[in-house]
Backbone atoms as SQL, in Angstrom:
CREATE TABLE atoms (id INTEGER PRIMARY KEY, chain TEXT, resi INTEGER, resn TEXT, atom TEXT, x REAL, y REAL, z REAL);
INSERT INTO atoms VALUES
  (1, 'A', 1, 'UNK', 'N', 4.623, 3.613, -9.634),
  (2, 'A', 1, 'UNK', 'CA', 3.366, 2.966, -9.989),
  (3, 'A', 1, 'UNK', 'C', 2.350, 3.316, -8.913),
  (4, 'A', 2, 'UNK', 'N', 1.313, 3.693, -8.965),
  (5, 'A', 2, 'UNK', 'CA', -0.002, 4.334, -8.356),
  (6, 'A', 2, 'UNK', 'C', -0.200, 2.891, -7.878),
  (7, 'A', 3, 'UNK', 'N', -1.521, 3.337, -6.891),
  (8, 'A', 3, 'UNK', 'CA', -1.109, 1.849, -5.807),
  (9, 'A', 3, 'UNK', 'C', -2.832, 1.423, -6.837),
  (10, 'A', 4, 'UNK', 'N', -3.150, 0.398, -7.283),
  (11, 'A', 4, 'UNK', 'CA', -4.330, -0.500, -7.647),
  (12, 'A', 4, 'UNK', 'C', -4.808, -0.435, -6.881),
  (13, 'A', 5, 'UNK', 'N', -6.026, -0.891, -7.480),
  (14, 'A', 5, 'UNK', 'CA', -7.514, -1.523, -6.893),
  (15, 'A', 5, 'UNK', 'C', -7.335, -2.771, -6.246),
  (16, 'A', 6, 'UNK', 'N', -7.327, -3.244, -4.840),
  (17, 'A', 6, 'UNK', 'CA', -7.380, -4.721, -4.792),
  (18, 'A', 6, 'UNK', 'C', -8.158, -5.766, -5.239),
  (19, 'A', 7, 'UNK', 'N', -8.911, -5.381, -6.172),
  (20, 'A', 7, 'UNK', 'CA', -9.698, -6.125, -6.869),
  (21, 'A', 7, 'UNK', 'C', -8.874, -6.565, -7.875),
  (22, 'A', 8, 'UNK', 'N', -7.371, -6.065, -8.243),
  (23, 'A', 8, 'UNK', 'CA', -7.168, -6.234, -9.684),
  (24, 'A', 8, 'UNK', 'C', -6.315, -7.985, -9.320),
  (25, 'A', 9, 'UNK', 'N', -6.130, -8.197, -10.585),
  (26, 'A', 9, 'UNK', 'CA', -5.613, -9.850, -10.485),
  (27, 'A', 9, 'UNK', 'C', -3.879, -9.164, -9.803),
  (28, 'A', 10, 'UNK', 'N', -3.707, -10.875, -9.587),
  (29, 'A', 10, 'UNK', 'CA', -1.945, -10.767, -8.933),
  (30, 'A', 10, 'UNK', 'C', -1.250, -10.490, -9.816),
  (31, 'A', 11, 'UNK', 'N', -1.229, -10.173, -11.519),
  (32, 'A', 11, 'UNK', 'CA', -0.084, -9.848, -12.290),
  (33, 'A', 11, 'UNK', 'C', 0.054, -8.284, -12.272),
  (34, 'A', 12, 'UNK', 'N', -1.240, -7.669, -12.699),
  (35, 'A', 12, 'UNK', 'CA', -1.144, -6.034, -12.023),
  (36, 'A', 12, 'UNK', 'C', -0.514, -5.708, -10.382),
  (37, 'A', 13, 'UNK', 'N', -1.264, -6.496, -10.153),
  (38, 'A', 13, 'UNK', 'CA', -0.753, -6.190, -8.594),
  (39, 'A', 13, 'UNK', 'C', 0.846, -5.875, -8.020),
  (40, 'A', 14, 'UNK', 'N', 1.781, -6.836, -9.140),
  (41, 'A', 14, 'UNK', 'CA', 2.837, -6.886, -8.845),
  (42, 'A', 14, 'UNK', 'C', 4.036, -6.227, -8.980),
  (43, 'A', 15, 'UNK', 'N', 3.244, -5.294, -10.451),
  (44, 'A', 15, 'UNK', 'CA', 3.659, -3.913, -10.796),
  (45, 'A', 15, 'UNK', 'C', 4.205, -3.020, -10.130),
  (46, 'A', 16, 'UNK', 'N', 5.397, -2.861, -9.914),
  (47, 'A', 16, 'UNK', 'CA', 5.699, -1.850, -9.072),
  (48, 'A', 16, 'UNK', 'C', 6.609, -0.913, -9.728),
  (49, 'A', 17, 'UNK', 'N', 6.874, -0.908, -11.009),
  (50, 'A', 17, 'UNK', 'CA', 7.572, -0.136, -11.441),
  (51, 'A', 17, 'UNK', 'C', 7.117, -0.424, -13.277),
  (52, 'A', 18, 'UNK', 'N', 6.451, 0.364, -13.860),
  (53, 'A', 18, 'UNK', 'CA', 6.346, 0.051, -15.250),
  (54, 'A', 18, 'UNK', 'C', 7.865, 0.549, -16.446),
  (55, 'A', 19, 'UNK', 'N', 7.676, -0.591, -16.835),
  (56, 'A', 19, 'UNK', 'CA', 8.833, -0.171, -17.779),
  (57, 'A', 19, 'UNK', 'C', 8.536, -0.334, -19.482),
  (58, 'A', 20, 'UNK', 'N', 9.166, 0.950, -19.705),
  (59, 'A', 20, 'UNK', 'CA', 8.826, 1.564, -20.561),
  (60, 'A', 20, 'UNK', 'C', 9.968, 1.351, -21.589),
  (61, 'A', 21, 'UNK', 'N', 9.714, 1.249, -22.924),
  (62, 'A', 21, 'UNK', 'CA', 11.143, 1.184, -23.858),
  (63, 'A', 21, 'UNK', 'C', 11.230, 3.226, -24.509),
  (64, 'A', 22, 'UNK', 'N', 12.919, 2.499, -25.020),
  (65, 'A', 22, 'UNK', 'CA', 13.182, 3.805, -25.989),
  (66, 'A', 22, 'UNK', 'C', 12.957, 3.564, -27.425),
  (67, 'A', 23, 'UNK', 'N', 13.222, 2.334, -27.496),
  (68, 'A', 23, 'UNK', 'CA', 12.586, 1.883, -28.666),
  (69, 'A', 23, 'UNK', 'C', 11.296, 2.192, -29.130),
  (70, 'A', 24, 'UNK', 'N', 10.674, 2.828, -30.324),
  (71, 'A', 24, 'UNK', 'CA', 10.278, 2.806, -31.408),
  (72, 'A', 24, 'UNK', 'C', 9.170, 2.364, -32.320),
  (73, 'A', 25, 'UNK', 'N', 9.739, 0.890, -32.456),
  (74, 'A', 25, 'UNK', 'CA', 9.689, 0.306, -33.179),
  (75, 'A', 25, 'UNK', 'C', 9.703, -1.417, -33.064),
  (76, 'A', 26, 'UNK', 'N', 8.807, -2.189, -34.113),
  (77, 'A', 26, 'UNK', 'CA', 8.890, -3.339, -33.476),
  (78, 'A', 26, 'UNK', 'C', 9.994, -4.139, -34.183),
  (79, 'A', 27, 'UNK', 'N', 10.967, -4.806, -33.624),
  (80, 'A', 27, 'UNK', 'CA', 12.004, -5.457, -34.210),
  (81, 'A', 27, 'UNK', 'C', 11.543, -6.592, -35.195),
  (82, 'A', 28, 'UNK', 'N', 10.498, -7.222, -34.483),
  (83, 'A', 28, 'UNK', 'CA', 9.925, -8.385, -35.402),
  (84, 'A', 28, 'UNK', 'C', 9.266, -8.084, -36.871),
  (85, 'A', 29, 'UNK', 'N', 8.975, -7.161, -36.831),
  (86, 'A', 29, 'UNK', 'CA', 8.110, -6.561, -37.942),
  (87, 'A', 29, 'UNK', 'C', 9.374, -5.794, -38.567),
  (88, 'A', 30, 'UNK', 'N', 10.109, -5.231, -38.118),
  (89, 'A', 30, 'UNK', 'CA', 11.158, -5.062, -39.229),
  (90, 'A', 30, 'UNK', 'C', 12.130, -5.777, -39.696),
  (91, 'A', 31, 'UNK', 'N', 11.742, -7.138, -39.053),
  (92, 'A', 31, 'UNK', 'CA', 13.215, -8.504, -39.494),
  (93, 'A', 31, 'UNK', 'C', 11.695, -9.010, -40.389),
  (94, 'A', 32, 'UNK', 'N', 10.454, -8.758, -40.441),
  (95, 'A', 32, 'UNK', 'CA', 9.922, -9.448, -41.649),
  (96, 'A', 32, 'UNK', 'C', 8.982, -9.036, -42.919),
  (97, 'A', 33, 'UNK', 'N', 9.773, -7.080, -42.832),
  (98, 'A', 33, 'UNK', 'CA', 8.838, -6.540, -43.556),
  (99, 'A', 33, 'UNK', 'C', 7.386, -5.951, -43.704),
  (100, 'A', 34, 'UNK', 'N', 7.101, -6.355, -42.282),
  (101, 'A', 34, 'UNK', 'CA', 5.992, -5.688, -42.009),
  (102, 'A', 34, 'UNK', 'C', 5.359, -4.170, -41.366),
  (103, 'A', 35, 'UNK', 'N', 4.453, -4.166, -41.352),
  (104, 'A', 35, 'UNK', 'CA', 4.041, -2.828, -40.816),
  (105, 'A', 35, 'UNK', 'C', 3.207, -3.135, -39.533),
  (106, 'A', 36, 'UNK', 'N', 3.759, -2.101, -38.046),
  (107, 'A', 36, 'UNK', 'CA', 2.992, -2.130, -37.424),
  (108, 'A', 36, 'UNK', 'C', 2.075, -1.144, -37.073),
  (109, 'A', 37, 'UNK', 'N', 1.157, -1.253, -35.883),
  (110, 'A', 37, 'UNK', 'CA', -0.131, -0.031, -35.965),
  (111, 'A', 37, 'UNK', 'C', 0.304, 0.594, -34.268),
  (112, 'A', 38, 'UNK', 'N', 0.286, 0.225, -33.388),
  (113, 'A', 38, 'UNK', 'CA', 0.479, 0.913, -32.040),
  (114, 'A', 38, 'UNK', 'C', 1.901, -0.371, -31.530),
  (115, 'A', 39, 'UNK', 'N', 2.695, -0.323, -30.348),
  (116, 'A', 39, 'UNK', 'CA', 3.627, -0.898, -29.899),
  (117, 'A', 39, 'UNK', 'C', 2.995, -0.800, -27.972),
  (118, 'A', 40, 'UNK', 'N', 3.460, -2.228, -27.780),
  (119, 'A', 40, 'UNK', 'CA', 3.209, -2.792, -26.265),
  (120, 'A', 40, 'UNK', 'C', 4.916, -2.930, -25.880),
  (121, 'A', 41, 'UNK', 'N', 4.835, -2.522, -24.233),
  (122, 'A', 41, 'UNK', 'CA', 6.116, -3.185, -23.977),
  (123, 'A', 41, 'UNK', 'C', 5.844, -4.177, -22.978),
  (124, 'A', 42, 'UNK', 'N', 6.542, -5.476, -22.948),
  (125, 'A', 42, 'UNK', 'CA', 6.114, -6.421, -22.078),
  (126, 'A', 42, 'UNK', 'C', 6.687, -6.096, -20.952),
  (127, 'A', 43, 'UNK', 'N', 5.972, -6.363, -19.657),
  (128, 'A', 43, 'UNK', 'CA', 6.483, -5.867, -18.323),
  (129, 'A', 43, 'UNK', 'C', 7.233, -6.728, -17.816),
  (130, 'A', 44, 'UNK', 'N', 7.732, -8.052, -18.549),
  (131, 'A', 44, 'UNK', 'CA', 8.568, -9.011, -18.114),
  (132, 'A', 44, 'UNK', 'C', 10.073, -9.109, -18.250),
  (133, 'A', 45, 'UNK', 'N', 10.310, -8.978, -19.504),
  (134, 'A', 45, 'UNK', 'CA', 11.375, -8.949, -20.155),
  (135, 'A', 45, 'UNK', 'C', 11.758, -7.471, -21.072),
  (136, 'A', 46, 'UNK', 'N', 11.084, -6.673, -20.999),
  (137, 'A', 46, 'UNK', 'CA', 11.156, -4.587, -21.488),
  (138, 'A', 46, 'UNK', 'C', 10.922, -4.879, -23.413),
  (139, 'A', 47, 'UNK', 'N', 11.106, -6.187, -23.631),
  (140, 'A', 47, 'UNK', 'CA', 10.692, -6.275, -25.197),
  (141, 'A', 47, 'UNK', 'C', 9.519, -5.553, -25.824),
  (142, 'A', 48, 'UNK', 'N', 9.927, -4.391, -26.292),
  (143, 'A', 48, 'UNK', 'CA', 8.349, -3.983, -27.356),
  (144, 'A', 48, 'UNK', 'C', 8.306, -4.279, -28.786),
  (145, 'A', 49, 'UNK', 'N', 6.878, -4.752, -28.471),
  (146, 'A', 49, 'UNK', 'CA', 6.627, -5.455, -29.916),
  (147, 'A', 49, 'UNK', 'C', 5.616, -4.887, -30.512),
  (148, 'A', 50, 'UNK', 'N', 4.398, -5.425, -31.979),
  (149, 'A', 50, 'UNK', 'CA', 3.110, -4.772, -32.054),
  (150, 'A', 50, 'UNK', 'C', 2.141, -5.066, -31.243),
  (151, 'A', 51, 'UNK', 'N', 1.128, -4.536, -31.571),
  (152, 'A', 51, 'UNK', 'CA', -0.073, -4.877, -31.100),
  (153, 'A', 51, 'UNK', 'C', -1.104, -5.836, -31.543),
  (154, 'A', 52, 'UNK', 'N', -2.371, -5.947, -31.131),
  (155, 'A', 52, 'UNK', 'CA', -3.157, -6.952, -32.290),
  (156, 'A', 52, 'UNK', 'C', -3.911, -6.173, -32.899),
  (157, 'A', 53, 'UNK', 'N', -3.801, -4.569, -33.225),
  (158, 'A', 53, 'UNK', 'CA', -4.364, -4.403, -34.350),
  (159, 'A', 53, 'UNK', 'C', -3.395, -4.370, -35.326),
  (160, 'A', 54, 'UNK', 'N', -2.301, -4.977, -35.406),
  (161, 'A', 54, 'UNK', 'CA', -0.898, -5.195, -36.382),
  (162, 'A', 54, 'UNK', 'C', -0.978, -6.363, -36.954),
  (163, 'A', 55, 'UNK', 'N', -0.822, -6.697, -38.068),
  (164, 'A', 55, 'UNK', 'CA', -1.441, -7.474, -38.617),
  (165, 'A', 55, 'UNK', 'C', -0.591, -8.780, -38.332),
  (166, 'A', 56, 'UNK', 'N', 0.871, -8.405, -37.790),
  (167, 'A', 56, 'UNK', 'CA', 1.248, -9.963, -36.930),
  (168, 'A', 56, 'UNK', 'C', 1.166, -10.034, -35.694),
  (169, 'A', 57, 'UNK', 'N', 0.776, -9.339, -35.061),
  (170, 'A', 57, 'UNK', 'CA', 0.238, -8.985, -33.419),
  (171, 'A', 57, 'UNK', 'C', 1.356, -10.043, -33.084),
  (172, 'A', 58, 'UNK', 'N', 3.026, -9.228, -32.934),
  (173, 'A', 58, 'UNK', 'CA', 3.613, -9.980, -32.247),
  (174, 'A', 58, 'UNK', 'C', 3.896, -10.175, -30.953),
  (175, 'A', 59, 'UNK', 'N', 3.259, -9.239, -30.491),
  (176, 'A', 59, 'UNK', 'CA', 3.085, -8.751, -28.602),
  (177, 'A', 59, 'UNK', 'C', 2.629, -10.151, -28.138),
  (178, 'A', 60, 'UNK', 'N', 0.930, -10.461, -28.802),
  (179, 'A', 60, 'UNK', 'CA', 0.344, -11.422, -28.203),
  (180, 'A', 60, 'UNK', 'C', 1.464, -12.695, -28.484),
  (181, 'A', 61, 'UNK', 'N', 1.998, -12.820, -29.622),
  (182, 'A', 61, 'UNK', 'CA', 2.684, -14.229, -29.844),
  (183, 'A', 61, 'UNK', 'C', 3.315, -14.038, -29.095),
  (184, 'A', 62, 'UNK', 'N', 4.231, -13.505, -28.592),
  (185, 'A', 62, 'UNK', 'CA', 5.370, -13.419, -27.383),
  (186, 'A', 62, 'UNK', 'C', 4.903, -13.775, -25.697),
  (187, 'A', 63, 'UNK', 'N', 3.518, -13.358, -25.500),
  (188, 'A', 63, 'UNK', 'CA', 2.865, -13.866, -24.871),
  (189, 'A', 63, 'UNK', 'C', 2.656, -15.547, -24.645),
  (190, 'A', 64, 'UNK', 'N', 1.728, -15.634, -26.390),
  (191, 'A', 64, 'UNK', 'CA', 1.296, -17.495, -26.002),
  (192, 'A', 64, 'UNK', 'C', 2.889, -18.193, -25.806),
  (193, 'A', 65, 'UNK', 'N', 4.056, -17.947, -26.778),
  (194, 'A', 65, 'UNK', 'CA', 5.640, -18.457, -26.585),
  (195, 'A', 65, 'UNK', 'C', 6.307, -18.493, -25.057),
  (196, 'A', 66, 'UNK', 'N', 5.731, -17.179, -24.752),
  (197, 'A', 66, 'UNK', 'CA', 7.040, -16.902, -22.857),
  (198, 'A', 66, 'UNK', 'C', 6.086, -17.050, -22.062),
  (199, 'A', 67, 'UNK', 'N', 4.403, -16.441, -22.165),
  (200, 'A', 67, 'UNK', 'CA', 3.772, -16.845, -20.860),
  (201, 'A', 67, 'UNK', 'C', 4.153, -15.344, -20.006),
  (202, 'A', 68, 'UNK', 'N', 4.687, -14.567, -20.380),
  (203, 'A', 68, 'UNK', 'CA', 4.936, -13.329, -19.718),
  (204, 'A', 68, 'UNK', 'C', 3.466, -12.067, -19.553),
  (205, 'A', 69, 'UNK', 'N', 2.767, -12.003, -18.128),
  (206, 'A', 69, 'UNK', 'CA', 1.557, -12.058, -18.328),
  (207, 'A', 69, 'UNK', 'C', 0.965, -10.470, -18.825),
  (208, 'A', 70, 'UNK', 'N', 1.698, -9.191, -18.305),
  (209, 'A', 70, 'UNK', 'CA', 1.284, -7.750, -18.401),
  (210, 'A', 70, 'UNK', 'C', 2.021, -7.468, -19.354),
  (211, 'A', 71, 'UNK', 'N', 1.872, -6.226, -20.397),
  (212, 'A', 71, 'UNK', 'CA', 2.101, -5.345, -20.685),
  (213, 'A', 71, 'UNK', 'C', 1.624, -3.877, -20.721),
  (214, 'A', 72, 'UNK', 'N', 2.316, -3.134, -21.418),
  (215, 'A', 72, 'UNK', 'CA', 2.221, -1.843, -20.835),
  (216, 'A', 72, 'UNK', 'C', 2.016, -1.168, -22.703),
  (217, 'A', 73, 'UNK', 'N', 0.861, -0.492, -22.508),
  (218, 'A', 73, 'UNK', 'CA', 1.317, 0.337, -24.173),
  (219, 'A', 73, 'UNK', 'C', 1.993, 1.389, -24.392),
  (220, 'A', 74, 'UNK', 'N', 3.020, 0.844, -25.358),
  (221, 'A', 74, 'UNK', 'CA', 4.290, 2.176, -25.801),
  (222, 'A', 74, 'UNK', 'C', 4.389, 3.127, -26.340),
  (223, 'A', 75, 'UNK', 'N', 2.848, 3.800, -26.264),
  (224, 'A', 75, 'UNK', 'CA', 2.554, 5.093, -27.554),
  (225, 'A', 75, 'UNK', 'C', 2.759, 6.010, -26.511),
  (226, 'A', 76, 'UNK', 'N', 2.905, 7.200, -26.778),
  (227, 'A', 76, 'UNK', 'CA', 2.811, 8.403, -26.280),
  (228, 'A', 76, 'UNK', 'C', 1.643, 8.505, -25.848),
  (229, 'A', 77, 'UNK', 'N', 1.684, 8.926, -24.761),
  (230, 'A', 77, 'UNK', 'CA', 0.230, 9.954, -24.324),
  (231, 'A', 77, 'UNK', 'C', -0.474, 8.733, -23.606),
  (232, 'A', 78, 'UNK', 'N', -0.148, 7.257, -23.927),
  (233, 'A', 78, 'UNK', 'CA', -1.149, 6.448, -23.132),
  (234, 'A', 78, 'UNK', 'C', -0.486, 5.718, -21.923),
  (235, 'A', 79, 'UNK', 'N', -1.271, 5.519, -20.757),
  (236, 'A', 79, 'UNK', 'CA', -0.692, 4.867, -19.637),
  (237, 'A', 79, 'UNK', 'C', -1.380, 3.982, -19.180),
  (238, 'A', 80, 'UNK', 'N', -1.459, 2.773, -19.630),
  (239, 'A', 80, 'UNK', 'CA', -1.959, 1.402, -19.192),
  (240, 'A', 80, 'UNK', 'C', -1.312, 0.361, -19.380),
  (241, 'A', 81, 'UNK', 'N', -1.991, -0.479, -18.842),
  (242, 'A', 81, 'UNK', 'CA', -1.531, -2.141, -18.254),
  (243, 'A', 81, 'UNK', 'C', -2.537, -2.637, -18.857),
  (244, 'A', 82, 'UNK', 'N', -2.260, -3.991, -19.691),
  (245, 'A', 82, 'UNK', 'CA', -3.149, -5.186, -19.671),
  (246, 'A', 82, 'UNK', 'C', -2.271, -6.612, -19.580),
  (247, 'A', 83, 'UNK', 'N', -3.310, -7.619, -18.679),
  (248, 'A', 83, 'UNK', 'CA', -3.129, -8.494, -18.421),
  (249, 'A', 83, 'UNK', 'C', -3.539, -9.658, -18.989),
  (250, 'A', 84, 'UNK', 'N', -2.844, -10.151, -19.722),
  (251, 'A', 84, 'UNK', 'CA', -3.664, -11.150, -20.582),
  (252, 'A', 84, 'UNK', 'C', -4.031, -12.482, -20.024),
  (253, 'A', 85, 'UNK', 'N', -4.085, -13.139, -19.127),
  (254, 'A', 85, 'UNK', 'CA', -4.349, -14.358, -19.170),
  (255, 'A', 85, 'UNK', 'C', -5.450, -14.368, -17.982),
  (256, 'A', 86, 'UNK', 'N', -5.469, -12.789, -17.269),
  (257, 'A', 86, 'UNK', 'CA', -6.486, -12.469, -16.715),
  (258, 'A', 86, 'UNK', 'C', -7.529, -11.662, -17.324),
  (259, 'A', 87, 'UNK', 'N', -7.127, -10.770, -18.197),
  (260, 'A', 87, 'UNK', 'CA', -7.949, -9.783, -19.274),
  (261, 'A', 87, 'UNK', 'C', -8.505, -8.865, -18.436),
  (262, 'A', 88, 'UNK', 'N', -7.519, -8.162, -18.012),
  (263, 'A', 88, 'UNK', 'CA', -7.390, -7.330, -17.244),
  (264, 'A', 88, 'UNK', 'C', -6.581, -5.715, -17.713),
  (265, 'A', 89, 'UNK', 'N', -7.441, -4.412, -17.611),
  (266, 'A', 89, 'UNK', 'CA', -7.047, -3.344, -18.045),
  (267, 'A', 89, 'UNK', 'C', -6.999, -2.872, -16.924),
  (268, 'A', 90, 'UNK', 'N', -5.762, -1.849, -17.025),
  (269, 'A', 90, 'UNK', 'CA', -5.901, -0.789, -15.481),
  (270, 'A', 90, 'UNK', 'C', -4.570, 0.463, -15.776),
  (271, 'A', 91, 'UNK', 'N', -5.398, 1.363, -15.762),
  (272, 'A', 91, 'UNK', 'CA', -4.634, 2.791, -15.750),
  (273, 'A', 91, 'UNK', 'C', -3.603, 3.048, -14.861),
  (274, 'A', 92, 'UNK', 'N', -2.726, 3.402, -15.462),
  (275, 'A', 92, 'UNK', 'CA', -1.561, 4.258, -14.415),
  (276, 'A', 92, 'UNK', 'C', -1.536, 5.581, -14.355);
């Protein structure tokens, strides 16, 4: 992990290793039939879920449920962090 801005909040900050899934795919959306649009992996627990342009944005629910504050997005080609309860973006 590239060293931050000290400006960024304490949940980026704490980042020291992003983790990334092999997974795919979002489990929740395929235990309910749905379709997702991009996949987040949470930096807490390595769970990737959708996003909120998915029409059950289960990333964020996993959020308001665990309180688990960064994730990381699981698409190819992209390398960022957001922090939700700070609303906080930051490149790796």
């Amino acid at each position: 992990m590239p060293d931050l801005d000290p400006s960024f909040c304490q949940h980026l900050q704490a980042i020291t290793e992003v983790k990334l899934s092999d997974e795919h795919v979002c489990e929740e959306c395929i235990k309910q039939g749905t379709v997702w649009f991009h996949l987040r992996t949470c930096q807490t627990c390595g769970v990737t879920l959708c996003c909120d342009q998915s029409d059950e944005q289960h990333m964020t629910k996993h959020y308001h449920a665990q309180q688990h504050p960064v994730i990381a997005s699981a698409q190819p080609g992209e390398r960022w962090l957001w922090c939700y309860p700070d609303e906080q973006f930051a490149e790796y």
